[in-house]
C-alpha positions in Angstrom: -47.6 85.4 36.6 -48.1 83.7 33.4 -44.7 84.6 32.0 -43.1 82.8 35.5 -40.8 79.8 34.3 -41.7 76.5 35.8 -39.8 74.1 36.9 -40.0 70.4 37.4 -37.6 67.6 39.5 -35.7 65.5 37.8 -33.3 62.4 39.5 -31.0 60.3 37.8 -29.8 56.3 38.4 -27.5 57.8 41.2 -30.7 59.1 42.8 -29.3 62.4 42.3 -32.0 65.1 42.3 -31.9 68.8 40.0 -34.0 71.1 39.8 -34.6 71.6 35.4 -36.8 74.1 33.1 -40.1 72.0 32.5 -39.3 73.1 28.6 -36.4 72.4 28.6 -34.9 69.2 27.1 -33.2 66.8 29.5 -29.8 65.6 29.6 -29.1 61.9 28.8 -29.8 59.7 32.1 -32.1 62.1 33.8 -35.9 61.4 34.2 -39.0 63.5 35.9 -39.0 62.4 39.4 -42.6 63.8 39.5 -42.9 67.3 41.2 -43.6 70.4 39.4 -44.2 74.1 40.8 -41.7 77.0 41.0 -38.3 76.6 41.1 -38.4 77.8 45.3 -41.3 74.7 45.3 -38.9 72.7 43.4 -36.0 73.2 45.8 -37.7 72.7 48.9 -39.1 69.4 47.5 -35.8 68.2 46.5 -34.7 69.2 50.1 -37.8 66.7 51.7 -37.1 63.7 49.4 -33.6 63.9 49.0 -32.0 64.4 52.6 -28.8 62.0 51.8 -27.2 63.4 49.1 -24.8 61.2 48.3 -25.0 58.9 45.3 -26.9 55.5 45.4 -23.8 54.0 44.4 -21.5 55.0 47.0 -24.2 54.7 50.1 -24.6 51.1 49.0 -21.0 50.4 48.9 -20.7 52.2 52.2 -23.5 50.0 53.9 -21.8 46.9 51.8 -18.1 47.6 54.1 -20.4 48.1 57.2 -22.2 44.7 56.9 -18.9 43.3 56.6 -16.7 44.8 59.3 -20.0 43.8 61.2 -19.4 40.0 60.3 -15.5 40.1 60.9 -16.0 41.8 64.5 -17.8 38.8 65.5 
């Protein structure tokens, strides 16, 4: 359909992906990740490149407090 609204994937610093109208204007902090199509394409992209979802700042923290109980175990 030519009147069909696409959609492309956007992801922010947090990694966080969305799913955004392609004419639509984007909010402060997000970029396009890339990936355009439908917004059912969109989704199921989103779902193969963003399996973790949550942010970039908290799974590095998390990894940061496993490193170290690794080093106090010892």
């Amino acid at each position: 359909m030519s009147n069909e609204i696409r959609y492309t994937v956007v992801v922010n610093d947090e990694e966080q992906h969305a799913v955004w109208p392609e004419d639509a204007p984007l909010p402060a902090g997000w970029r396009p990740e890339g990936f355009a199509g439908t917004e059912e394409q969109c989704v199921a992209h989103v779902d193969r490149v963003w399996p973790d979802i949550r942010p970039l700042s908290l799974r590095r923290r998390l990894a940061a407090e496993r490193s170290g109980d690794r080093t106090e175990t010892r």
